[in-house]
PAVEXDREN-192697 format. One record per residue (C-alpha): residue number from 1; x, y, z. Coordinates in steps of 0.05 Angstrom, whole numbers, always signed. Example, Ala and Ser with C-alpha at 12.3 -4.5 7.8 and 13.67 -1.06 7.14 Angstrom:
PAVEXDREN-192697
   n      u      v      w
   1   +246    -90   +156
   2   +273    -21   +143
end
This chain:
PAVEXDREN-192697
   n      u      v      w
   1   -583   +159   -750
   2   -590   +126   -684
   3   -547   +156   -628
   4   -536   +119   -561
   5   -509   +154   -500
   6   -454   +111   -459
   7   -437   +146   -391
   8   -365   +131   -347
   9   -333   +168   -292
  10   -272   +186   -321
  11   -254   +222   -398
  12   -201   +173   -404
  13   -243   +122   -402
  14   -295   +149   -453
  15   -242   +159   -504
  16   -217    +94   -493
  17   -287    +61   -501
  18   -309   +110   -562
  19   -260    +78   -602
  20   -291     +5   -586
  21   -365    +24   -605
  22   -361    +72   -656
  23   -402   +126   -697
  24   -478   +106   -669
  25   -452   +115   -603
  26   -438   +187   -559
  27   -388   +162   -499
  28   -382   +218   -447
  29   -358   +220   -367
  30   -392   +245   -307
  31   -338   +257   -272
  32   -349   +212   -211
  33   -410   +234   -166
  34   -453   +289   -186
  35   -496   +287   -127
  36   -479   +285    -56
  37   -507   +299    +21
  38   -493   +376    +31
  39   -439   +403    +61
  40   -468   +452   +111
  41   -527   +416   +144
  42   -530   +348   +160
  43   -567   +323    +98
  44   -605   +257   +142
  45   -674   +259   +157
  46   -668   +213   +213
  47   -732   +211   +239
  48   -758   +186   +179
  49   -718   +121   +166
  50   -652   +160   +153
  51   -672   +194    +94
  52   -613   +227    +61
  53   -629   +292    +25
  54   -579   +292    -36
  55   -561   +354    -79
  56   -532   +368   -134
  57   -455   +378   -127
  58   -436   +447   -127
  59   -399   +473   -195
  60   -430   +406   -248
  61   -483   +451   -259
  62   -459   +455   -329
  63   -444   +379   -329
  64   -511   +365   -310
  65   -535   +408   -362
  66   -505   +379   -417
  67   -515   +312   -400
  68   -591   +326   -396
  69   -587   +355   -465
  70   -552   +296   -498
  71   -588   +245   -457
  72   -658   +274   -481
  73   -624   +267   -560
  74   -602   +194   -545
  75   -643   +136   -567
  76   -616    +88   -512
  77   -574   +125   -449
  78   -526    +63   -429
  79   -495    +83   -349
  80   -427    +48   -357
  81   -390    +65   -285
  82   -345    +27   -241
  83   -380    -43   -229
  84   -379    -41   -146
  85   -419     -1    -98
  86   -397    +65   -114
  87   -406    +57   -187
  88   -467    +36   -175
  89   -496    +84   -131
  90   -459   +135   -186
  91   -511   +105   -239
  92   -564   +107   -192
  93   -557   +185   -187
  94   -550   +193   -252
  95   -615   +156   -275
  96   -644   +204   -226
  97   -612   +264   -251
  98   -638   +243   -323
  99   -706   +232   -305
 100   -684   +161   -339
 101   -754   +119   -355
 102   -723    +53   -377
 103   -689    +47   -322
 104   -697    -38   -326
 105   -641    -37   -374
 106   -598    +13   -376
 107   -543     -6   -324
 108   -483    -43   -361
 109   -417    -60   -333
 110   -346    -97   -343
 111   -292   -115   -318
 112   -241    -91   -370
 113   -234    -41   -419
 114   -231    -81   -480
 115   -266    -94   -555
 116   -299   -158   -528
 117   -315   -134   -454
 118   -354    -78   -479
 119   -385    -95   -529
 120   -408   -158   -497
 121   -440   -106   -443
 122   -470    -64   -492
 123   -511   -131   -504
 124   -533   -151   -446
 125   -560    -85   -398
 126   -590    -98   -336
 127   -629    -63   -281
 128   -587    -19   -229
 129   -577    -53   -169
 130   -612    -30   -108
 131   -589    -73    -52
 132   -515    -49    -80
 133   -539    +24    -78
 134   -568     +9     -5
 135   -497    -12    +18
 136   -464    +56    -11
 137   -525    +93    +25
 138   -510    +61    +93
 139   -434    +76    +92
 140   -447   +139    +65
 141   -495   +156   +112
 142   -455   +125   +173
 143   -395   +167   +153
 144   -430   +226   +149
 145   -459   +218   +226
 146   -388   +204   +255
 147   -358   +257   +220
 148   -418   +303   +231
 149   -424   +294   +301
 150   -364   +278   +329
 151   -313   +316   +284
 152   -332   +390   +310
 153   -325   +356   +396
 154   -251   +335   +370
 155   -254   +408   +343
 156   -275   +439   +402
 157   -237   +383   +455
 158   -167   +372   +422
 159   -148   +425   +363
 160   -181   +450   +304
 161   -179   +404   +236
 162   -187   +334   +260
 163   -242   +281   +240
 164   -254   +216   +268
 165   -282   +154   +227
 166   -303    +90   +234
 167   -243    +57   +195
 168   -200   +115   +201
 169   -200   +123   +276
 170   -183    +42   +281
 171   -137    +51   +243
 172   -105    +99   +284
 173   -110    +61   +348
 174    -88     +1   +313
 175    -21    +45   +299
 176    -18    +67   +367
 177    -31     +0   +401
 178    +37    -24   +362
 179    +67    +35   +374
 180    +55    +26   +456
 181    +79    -42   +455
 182   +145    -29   +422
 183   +154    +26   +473
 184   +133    -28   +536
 185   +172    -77   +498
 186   +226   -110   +547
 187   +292   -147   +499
 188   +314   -219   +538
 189   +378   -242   +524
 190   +382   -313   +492
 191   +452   -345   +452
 192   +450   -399   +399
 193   +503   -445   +389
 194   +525   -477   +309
 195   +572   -528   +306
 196   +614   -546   +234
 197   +611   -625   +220
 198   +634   -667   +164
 199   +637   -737   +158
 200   +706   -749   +142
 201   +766   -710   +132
 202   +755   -712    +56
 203   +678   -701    +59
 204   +637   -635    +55
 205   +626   -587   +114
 206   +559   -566   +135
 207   +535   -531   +192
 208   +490   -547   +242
 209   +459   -509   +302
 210   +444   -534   +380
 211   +363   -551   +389
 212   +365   -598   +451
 213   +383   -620   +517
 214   +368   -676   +552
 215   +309   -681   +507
 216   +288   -612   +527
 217   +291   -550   +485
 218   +352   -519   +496
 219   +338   -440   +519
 220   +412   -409   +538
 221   +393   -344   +573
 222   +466   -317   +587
 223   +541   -323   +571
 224   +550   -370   +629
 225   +505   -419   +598
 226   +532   -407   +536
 227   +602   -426   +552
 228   +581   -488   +595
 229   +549   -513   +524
 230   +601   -492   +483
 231   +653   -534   +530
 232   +605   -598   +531
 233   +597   -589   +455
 234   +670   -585   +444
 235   +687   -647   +472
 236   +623   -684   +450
 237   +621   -745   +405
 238   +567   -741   +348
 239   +527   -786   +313
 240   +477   -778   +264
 241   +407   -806   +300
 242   +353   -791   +252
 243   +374   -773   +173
 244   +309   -752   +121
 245   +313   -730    +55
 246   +237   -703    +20
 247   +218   -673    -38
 248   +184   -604    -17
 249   +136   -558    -67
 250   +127   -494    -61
 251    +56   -475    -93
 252    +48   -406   -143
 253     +1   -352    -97
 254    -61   -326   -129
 255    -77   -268   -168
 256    -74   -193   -136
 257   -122   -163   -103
 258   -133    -95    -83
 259   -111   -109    -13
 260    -51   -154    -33
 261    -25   -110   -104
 262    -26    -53    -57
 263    +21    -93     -4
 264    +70   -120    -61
 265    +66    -50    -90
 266    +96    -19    -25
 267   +143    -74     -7
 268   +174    -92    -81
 269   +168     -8   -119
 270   +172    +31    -43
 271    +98    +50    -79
 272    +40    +88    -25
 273    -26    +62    -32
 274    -50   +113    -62
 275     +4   +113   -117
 276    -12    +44   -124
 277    -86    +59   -141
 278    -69   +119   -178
 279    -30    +78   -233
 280    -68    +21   -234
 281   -124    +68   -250
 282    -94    +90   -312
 283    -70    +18   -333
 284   -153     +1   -328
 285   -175    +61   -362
 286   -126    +54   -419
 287    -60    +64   -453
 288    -52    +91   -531
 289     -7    +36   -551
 290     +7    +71   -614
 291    -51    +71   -657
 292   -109    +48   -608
 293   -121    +60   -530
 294   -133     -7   -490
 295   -147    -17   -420
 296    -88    -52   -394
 297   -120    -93   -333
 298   -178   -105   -306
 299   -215    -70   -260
 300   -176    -63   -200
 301   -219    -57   -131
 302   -237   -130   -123
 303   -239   -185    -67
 304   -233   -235   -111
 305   -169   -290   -130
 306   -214   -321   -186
 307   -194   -321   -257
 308   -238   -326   -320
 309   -234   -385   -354
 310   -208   -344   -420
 311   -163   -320   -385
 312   -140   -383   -354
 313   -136   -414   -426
 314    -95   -362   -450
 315    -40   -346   -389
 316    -36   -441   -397
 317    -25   -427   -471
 318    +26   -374   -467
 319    +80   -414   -410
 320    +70   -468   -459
 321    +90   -436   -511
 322   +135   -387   -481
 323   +160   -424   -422
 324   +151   -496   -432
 325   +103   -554   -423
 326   +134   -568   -359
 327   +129   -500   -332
 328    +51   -499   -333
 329    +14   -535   -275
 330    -19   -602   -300
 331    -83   -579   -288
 332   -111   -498   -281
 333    -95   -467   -204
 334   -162   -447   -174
 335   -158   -403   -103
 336   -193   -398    -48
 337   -219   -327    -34
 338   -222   -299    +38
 339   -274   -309    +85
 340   -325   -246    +75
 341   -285   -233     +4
 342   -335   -200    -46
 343   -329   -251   -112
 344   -374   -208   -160
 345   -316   -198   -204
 346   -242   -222   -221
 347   -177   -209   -192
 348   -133   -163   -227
 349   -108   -193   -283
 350    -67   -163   -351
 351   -124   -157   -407
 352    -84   -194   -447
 353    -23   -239   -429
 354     +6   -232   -494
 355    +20   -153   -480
 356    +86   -171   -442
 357   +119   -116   -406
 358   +174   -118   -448
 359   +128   -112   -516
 360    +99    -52   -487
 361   +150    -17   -447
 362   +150    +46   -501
 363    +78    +56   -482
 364    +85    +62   -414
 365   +114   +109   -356
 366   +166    +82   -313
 367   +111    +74   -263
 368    +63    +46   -300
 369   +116     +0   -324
 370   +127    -21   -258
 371    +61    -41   -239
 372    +41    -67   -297
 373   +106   -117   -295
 374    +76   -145   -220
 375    +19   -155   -238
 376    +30   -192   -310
 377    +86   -235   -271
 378    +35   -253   -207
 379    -23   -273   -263
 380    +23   -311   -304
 381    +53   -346   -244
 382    -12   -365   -228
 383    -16   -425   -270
 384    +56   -444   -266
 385    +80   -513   -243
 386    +99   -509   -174
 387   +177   -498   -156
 388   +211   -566   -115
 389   +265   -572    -73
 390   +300   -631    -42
 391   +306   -627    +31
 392   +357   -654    +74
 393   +350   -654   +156
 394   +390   -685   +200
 395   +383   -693   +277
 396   +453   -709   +309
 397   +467   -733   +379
 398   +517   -697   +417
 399   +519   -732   +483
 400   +466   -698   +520
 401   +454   -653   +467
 402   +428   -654   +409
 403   +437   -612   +344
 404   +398   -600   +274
 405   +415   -593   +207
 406   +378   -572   +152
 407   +389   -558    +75
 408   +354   -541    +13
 409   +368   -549    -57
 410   +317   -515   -119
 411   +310   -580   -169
 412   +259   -550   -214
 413   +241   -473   -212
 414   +171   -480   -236
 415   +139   -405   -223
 416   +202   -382   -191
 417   +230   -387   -265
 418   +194   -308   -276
 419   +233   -281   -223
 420   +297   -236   -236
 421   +326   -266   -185
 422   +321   -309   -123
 423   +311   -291    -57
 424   +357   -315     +7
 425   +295   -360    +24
 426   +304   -394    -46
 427   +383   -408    -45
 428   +403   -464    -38
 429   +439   -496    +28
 430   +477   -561    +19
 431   +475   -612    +74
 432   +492   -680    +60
 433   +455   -741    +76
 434   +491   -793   +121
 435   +462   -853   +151
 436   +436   -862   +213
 437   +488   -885   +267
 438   +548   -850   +227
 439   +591   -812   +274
 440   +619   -748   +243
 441   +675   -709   +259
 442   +677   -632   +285
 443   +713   -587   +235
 444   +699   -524   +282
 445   +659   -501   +335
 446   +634   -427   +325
 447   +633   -385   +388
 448   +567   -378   +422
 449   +529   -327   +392
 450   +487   -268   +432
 451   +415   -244   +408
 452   +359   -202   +448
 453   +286   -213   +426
 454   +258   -160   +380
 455   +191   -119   +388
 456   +147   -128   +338
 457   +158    -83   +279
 458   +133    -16   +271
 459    +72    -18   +216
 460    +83     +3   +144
 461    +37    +22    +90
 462    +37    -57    +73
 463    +30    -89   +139
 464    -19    -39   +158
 465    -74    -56   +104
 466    -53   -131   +114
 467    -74   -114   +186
 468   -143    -81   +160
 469   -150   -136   +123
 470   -146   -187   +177
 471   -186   -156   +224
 472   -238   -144   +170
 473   -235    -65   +178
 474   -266    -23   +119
 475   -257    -48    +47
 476   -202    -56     -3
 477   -221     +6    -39
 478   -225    +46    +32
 479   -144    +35    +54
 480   -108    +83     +7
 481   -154   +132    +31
 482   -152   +119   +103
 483    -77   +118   +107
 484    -76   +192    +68
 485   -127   +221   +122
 486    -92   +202   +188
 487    -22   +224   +159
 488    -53   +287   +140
 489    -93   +297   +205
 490    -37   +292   +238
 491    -46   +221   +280
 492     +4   +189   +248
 493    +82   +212   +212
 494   +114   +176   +153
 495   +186   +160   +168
 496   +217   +129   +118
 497   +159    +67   +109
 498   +144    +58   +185
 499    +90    +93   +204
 500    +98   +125   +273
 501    +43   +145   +318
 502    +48   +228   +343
 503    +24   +249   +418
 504    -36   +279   +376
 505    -50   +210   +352
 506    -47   +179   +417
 507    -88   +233   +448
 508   -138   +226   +408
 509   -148   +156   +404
 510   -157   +144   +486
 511   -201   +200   +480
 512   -242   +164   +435
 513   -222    +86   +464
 514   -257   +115   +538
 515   -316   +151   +507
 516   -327   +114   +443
 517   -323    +32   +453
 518   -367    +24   +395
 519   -333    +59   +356
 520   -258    +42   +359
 521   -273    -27   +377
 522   -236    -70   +328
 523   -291   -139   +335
 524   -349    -85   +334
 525   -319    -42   +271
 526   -308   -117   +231
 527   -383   -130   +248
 528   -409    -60   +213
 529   -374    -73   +155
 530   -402   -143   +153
 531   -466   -116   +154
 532   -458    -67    +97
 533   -436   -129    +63
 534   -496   -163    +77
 535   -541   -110    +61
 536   -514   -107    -13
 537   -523   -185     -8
 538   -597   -168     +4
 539   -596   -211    +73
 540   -610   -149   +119
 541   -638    -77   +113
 542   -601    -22   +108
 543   -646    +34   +157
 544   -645    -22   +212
 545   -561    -31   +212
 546   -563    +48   +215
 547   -608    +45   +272
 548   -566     -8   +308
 549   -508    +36   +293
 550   -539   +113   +312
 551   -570    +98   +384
 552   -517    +76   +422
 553   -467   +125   +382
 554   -510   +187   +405
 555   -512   +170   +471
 556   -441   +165   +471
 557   -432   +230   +430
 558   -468   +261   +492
 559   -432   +241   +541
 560   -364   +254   +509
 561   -394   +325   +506
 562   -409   +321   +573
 563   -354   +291   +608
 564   -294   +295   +571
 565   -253   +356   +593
 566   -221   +401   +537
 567   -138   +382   +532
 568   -102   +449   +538
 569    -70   +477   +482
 570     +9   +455   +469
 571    +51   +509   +490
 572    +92   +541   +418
 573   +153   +503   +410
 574   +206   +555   +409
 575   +263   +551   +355
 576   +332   +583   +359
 577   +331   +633   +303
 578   +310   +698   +318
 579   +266   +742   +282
 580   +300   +802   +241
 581   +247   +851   +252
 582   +225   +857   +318
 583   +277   +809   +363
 584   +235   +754   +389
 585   +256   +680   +378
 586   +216   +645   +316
 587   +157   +590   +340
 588   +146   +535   +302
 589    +77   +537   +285
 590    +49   +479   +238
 591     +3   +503   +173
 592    -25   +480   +106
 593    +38   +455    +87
 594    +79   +432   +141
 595   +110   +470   +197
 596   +145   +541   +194
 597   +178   +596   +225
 598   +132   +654   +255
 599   +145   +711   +305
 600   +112   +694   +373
 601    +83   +778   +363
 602    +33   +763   +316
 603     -2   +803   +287
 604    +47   +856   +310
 605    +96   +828   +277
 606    +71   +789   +215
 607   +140   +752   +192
 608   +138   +682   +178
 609   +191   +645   +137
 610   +198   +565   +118
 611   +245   +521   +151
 612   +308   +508   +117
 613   +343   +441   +128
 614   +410   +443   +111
 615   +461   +385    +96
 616   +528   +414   +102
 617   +549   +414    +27
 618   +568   +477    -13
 619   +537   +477    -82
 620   +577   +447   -132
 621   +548   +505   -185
 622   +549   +577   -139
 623   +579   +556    -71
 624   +513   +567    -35
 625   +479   +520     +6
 626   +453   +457     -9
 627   +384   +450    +25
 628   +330   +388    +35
 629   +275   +413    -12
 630   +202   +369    -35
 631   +163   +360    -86
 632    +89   +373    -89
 633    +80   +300    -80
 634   +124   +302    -20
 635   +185   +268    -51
 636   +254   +292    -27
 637   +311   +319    -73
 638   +355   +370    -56
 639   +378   +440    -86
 640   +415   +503    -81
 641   +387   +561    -28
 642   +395   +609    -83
 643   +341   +586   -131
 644   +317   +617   -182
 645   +391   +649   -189
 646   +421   +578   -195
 647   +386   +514   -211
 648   +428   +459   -180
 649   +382   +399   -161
 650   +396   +329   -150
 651   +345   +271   -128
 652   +416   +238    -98
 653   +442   +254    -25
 654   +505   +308    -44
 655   +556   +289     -1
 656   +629   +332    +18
 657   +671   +283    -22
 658   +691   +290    -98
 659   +706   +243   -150
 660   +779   +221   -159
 661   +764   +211   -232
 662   +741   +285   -251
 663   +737   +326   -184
 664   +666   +334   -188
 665   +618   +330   -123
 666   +600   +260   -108
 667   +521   +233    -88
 668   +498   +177    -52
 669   +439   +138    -89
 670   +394   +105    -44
 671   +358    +34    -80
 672   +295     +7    -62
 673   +324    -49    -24
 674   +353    +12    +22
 675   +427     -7     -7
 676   +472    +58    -12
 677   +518    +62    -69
 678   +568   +133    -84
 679   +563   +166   -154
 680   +598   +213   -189
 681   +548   +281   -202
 682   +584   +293   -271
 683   +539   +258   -323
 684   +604   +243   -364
 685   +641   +222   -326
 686   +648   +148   -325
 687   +640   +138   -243
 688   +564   +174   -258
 689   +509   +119   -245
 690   +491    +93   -305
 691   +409   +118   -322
 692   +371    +93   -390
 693   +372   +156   -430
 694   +295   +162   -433
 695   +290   +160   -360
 696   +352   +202   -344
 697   +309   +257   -391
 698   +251   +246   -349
 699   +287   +255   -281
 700   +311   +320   -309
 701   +252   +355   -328
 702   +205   +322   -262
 703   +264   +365   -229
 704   +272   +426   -260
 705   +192   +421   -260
 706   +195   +410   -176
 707   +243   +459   -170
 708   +198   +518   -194
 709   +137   +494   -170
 710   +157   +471    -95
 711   +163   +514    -35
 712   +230   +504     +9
 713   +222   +433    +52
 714   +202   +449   +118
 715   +214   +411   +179
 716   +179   +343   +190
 717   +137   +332   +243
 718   +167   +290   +309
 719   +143   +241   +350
 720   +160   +203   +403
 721   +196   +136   +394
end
């Protein structure tokens, strides 16, 4: 019996595609990458065109072993992995690995995990790749000389533990530029003035606000001016000088990305980036939807806004029939990509529009609900009519002033019809239309209101990779990453979704900024990555953008070795709690996982204990304290001090007040949208927030599970603001 070998990176995703191809074919993973440059030495031969001297990864050995042994029993091998650079280089390896012979055909790929997809691959192999492969090289070759070369100076110059990168060190300055001018940031004072108008007694009131004066823009820096206005305004006569009423559209957006699904992921479901990718990783691979597993969506590190024509055909076919004629766009919606966007597959799309969220719910995890739900809604919306409003402005003359009104009224919903509900941007705002040369009467005139400019806003996760983006810094797939290493290095801190640059972070970056132009530079960083792009576009060679890159960089690398003088180490920050065995008062020292207590005698006095933030509330089970405790994951819930003894934990803020319904403890439950609402703790009571019982189930166990597996939460780190 014939027996073809299929190779993916991941087990769930050979299961998945097992099913699909059945008994003639043997689908197995390789577990991502099984060779690499070596860890101790530098593994580049750069005398010799930047030769990189790969290994074997240490502990596949047995991997590797058994995938020689059923690739030499195989009558076709068939390398399946991710279809982008890394996949490809991943197939690359693994031809080599197998000592592969027909290696003109043996590279297959798709974009989704389905019957069709696959099979439809299966039938039409291909060569790998090289120029692709080439483009992996380069970056992983360039990554390996920063971090080689420079990582041990920042070592040896700042603190043990630190790396620098080409997209994660701009990404850190980047941070730390915003971060400097919201500190330099100077608030001027400015006041706006809204009048209340109607036509008549009898007619409507709208309101409109001051724009003009004497033809001028109207800028009132003080109270003084203020009040001069607001007396002129109050004893103004007004008449309408300009009235328009338009139809406006509003047009659907495209598809997700990586870079934008990652954005609406943070901002809509408070999800990290590398949450994001995690479950949208598991939504590709596949989902047992009772009796068969299916990948969900397709693939989802892509560039691209473009949608298959199948797909397009069905998403048009369900709004019809689903929807409404009059809800699908006259013709298909086609989108622009980005300039420098990679278009060598879709956007990420459901699999199938017909799977609605709500068919599969029971399949799914809350997460994975979640996700899935965006992205289904942003595909389907797609192709949706666009949403109109009427618009109404008027311009009114108020002897030398002059003062605008504007209003807004949804007529047809088109792709707004998917969401739950509607934003404050699409309310509507009701201002009448009167004729030009009507004089109207003032109802009211508010008082003058006082503003200050605002700094620009600290980044998020969100605004951050939009940044990347922009600038045209590293890749889609490269930003969840990123934003994990600089939190963990230190450079950056995570308070609540800004992102906050620490004195190590700053540090560190004009360090690099005086000795390292090339580096940091944002124009400079946008042209390597252009290059890698054109390298895997076969319109430039990869040794020669190394060599651009390795030159100047080492001369730079010696001179920050040179010149740059060592910073001095930070002087222990010294807590108030003293240690119980010799005296001393505990340090704060900063470890594997987070900062803790130690005695400043080490190692003659080895004590060392976590720090324990407390909240002020007696346990509601024991009496004992309640204390801020995280998960593994680093999400906060709270619980007694006593644990294991008692078991009280809550994900909800417990708060000194009780219930007036059944005396119980109340919480405070924070929702996405940062709203704070009070609860009852007691489940049965009826003042308890109301939870699905499925989820409520889930909540319980992730706890209890947290609760044994966590250590006590220890302080966050600080910075300056």
């Amino acid at each position: 019996m014939t027996m073809n070998l299929v190779i993916v990176e991941s087990p769930t995703k050979s299961k998945t595609i097992e099913k699909f191809l059945g008994k003639n074919y043997k689908v197995t993973a390789s577990m991502g990458h099984l060779r690499d440059l070596p860890k101790s030495t530098f593994g580049v031969d750069v005398e010799h065109d930047f030769e990189p001297k790969y290994i074997n990864i240490r502990g596949k050995g047995d991997l590797i072993k058994e995938l020689k042994t059923l690739a030499k029993k195989a009558d076709k091998v068939y390398l399946a992995t991710d279809p982008d650079r890394e996949g490809e280089a991943i197939s690359w390896h693994l031809a080599h690995i197998l000592d592969l012979e027909d290696q003109k055909s043996c590279r297959i790929e798709f974009h989704e995990i389905t019957n069709t997809a696959v099979k439809d691959a299966i039938k039409h192999p291909r060569s790998i790749d090289m120029d692709m492969v080439n483009a992996q090289q380069a970056r992983r070759i360039l990554d390996r000389i920063v971090g080689y070369e420079l990582s041990p100076l920042l070592w040896r110059k700042v603190r043990k533990g630190l790396s620098a990168g080409r997209v994660q060190s701009v990404a850190v300055k980047i941070v730390a530029d915003r971060d400097r001018e919201i500190e330099a940031f100077v608030p001027e004072e400015y006041w706006t003035l809204n009048a209340k108008l109607r036509e008549n007694a009898k007619a409507p009131i709208f309101e409109a606000e001051a724009v003009k004066y004497k033809g001028k823009k109207l800028e009132l820096k003080n109270a003084e001016e203020a009040h001069a206005a607001e007396s002129a305004l109050a004893k103004a006569h007004y008449i309408v000088n300009k009235a328009e009423r338009k139809e406006r559209k509003r047009h659907p957006v495209p598809p997700f990305t990586t870079s934008n699904l990652q954005q609406e992921a943070n901002k809509k479901l408070n999800f990290s980036a590398k949450k994001t990718m995690m479950v949208a990783q598991q939504l590709y691979e596949g989902v047992s939807l009772g009796k068969a597993s299916v990948g969900l969506i397709t693939y989802m590190r892509t560039d691209s806004v473009r949608l298959a024509d199948v797909a397009i055909d069905e998403i048009r076919a369900y709004i019809k029939n689903n929807l409404g004629n009059e809800y699908c766009s006259p013709k298909p919606n086609h989108y622009s990509a980005k300039k420098n966007a990679q278009d060598a597959h879709e956007s990420i799309r459901p699999t199938s529009v017909l799977r609605t969220p709500e068919e599969i719910a029971k399949y799914l995890t809350v997460d994975q609900l979640k996700l899935y739900t965006l992205i289904w809604k942003r595909a389907v919306a797609s192709q949706m009519s666009d949403a109109v409003y009427d618009m109404t402005t008027l311009l009114i003359d108020a002897d030398d002033y002059q003062l605008r009104a504007t209003g807004s009224i949804l007529r047809f919903q088109g792709f707004l019809a998917l969401n739950s509900k509607l934003s404050d941007e699409e309310k509507d705002t009701t201002v009448p239309y009167i004729e030009v040369g009507k004089e109207l009467v003032l109802h009211k005139l508010l008082p003058a209101e006082q503003h200050f400019t605002e700094p620009p806003a600290h980044f998020t996760e969100a605004t951050l990779i939009k940044e990347l983006e922009e600038k045209g810094i590293g890749r889609p797939s490269t930003y969840a990453p990123t934003i994990v290493t600089i939190i963990s290095r230190g450079y950056v801190v995570k308070e609540g979704k800004k992102l906050l640059i620490t004195d190590l972070g700053n540090q560190t970056t004009d360090m690099l900024t005086q000795y390292f132009t090339g580096l940091i530079d944002i124009p400079f960083s946008a042209t390597m990555e252009a290059d890698l792009d054109m390298i895997a576009e076969e319109k430039a060679n990869w040794v020669e953008v190394l060599r651009k890159f390795y030159t100047p960089f080492m001369r730079d690398v010696k001179r920050f070795e040179e010149e740059c003088p060592a910073l001095p180490p930070a002087p222990p920050e010294v807590s108030d709690v003293k240690c119980e065995k010799c005296g001393a008062m505990m340090v704060i020292k900063e470890g594997r996982f987070g900062k803790f207590l130690a005695c400043p005698n080490f190692p003659n006095c080895r004590n060392a204990k976590p720090i324990v933030k407390k909240i002020g509330v007696a346990c509601p089970h024991c009496g004992g304290e309640v204390i801020e405790r995280k998960t593994k994951t680093g999400k906060l819930f709270y619980g007694c001090e006593r644990y294991p003894e008692c078991d009280f934990t809550t994900w909800d803020l417990p708060l000194k007040e009780t219930c007036l319904q059944c005396g119980s403890m109340l919480v405070e439950h924070t929702e996405r949208n940062g709203r704070k609402s009070k609860f009852c703790s007691n489940p049965e009571c009826k003042n308890a927030r109301p939870v699905r019982a499925a989820a409520a189930s889930k909540q319980e166990a992730t706890l209890s599970a947290a609760a044994k597996t966590t250590r006590t939460t220890r302080a966050g780190k600080t910075t300056k603001k």
